[in-house]
C-alpha positions in Angstrom: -13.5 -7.0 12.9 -17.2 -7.0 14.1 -16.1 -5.8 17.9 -13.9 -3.5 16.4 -16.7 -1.8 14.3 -19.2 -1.9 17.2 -16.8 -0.1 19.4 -16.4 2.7 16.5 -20.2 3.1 15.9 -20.4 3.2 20.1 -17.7 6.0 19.9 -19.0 8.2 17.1 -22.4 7.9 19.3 -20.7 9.3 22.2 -18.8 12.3 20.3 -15.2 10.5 20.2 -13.8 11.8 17.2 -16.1 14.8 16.8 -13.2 17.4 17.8 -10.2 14.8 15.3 -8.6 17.5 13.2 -9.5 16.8 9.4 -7.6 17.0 6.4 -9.1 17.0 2.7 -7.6 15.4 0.1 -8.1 14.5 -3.7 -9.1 11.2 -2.6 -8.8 10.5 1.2 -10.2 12.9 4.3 -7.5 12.5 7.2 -9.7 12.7 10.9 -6.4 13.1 12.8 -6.4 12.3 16.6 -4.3 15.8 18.1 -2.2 13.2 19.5 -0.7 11.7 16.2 2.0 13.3 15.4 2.1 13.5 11.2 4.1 15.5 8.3 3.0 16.6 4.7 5.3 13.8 3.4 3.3 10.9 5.6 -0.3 12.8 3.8 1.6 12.3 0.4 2.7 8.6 0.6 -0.9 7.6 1.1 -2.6 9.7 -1.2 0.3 9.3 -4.1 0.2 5.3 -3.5 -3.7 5.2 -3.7 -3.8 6.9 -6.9 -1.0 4.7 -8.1 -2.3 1.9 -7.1 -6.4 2.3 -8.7 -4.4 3.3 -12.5 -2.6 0.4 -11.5 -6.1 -1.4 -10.7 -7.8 0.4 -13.7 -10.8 2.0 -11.3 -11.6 5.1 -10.3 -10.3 5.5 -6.7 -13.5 6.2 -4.5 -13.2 8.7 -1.7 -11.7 7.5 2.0 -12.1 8.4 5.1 -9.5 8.1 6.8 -9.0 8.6 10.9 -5.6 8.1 12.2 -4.6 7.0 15.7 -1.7 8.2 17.7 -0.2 4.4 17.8 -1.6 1.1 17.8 -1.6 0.7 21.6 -4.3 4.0 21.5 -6.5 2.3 19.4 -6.6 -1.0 21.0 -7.3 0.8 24.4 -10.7 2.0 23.1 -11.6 -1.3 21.5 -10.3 -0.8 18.3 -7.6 -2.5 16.4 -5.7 -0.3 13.9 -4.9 -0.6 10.7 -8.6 -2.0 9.3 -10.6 -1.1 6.6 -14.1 -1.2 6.2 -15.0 -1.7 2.4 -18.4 -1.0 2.3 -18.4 2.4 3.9 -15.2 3.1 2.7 -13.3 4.0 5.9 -10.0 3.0 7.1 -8.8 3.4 10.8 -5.1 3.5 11.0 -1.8 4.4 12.7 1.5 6.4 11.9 3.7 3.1 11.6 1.2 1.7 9.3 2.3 1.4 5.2 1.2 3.8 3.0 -0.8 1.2 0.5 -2.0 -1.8 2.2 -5.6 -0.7 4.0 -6.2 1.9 1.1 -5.6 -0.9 -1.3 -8.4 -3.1 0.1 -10.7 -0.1 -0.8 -10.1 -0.3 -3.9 -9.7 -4.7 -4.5 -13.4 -4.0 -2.9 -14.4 -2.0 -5.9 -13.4 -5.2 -8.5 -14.4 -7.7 -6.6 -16.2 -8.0 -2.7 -15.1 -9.5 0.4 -17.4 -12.4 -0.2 -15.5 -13.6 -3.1 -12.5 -11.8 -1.9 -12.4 -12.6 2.1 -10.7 -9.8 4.2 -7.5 -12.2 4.9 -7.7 -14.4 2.1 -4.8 -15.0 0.5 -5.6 -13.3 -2.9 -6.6 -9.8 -1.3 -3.6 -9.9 1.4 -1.6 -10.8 -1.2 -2.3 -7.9 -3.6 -2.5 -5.6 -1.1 1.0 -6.3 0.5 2.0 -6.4 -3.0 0.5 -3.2 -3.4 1.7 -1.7 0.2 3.8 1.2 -1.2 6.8 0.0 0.6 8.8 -1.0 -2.8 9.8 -4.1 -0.7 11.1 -7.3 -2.6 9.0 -9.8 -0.8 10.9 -12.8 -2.3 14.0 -11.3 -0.5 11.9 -10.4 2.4 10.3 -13.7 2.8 14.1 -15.7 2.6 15.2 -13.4 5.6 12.3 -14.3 7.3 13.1 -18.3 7.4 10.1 -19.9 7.2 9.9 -23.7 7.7 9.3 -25.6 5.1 6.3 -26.9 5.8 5.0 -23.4 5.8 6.1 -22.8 2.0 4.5 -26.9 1.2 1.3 -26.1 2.7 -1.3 -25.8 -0.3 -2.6 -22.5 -1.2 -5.7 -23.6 -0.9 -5.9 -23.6 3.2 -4.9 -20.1 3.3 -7.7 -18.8 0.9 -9.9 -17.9 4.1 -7.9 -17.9 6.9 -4.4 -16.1 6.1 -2.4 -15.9 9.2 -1.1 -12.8 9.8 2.5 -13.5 10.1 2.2 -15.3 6.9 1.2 -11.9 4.8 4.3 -11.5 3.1 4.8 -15.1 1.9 1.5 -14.0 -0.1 3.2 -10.8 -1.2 5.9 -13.1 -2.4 3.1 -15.6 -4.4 1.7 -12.3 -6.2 5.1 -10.8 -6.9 6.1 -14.4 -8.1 2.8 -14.0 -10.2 3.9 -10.4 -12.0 7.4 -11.6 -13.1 6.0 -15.1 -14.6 2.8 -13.8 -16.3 2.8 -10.3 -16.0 0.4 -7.8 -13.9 -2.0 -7.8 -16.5 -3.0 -11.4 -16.2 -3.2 -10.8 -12.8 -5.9 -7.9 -13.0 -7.8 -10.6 -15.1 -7.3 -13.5 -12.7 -8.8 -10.8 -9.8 -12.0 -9.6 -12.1 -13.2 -13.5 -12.5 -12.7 -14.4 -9.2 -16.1 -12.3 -8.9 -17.5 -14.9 -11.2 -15.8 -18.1 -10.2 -14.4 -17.6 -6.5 -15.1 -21.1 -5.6 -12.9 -22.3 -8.3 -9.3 -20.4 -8.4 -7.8 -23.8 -9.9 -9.6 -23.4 -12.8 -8.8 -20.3 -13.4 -5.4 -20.7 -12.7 -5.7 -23.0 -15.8 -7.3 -20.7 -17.9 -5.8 -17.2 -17.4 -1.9 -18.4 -16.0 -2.0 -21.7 -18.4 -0.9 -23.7 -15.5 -2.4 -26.4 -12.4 -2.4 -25.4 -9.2 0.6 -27.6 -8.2 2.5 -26.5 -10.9 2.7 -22.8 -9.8 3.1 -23.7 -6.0 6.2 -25.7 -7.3 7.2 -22.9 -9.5 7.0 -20.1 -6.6 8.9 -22.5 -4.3 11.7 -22.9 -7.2 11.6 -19.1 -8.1 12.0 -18.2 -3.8 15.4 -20.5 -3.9 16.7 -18.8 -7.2 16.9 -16.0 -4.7 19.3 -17.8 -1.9 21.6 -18.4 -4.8 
């Protein structure tokens, strides 16, 4: 992420996306390279799913930049590595094939709670925000196709809290949808407010907000993920 947002500051230095077409929105400005190829309906999903998602969040969505890159290939030729978000400044670089929710939802996690308490692929934000994504994908489904050993599914939460492999994002998409059907979303938004508080200590307050250990929601997430193979 740093190299990636060197290489940006390096290109807005030299003029790179000075001539990017630009789109306003409510809540997102689109910098479009002429290359990307786009349509109204691909502006829509992002900008319907953001707002969505922040009532869902209960904040008021901040506004985005948003610059979009002809593919991901592009972007990684000029140093860059699309999708990211950058919460601070509140700007996302991204590509067509990208999902309408997932770097716009980190925005707005980053507006609860900040990437300190909240690292970028912790398990926690990935996990909302694949939750979040705006693809209306079952992820307990998704994660059964997916055949994951199962030492994978028996390795304690805990390891992936700061270091979230990428091909293990939608396991955590499952754990938070796994979350919404046993406790309910609101529980969830609670559980995300006092990690700001407590985010050394998500045990505890797995206690305290879910009424449950640790162990005994892994064991219930690996119980609910088989109800599904029946």
């Amino acid at each position: 992420m740093k190299e990636t947002k060197k290489n940006i500051q390096i290109l807005r230095k030299q003029g790179f996306f000075d001539d990017w077409l630009r789109k306003e929105t409510k809540f997102i400005t689109f910098f479009i390279h002429q290359e990307a190829r786009l349509d109204e309906n691909w502006f829509k999903k992002r900008v319907d799913t953001y707002e969505a998602n922040a009532q869902r969040l209960k904040i008021a969505p901040p506004k985005v930049a948003f610059y979009v890159y002809p593919s991901v290939e592009f972007g990684k030729e000029k140093g860059i590595i699309p999708a990211i978000s950058f919460i601070k400044s509140k700007e996302i670089h991204g590509h067509p094939n990208q999902s309408p929710g997932h770097e716009l939802t980190h925005i707005l996690i980053g507006e609860i709670n900040s990437t300190k308490n909240l690292p970028a692929h912790g398990i926690w934000s990935e996990g909302v925000c694949v939750f979040l994504d705006g693809t209306n994908t079952d992820y307990r489904k998704y994660v059964l196709s997916l055949n994951y050993p199962e030492n994978i599914k028996n390795t304690s939460w805990g390891k992936w809290r700061r270091n979230l492999p990428n091909k293990l994002y939608p396991l955590a998409g499952s754990i938070i949808q796994y979350f919404d059907d046993l406790v309910g979303w609101k529980k969830i938004l609670i559980f995300l407010k006092e990690l700001k508080n407590l985010s050394s200590n998500d045990t505890e307050l797995f206690k305290t907000i879910f009424n449950k250990k640790y162990h005994e929601l892994q064991e219930g997430w690996r119980e609910w993920l088989k109800l599904k193979e029946g």
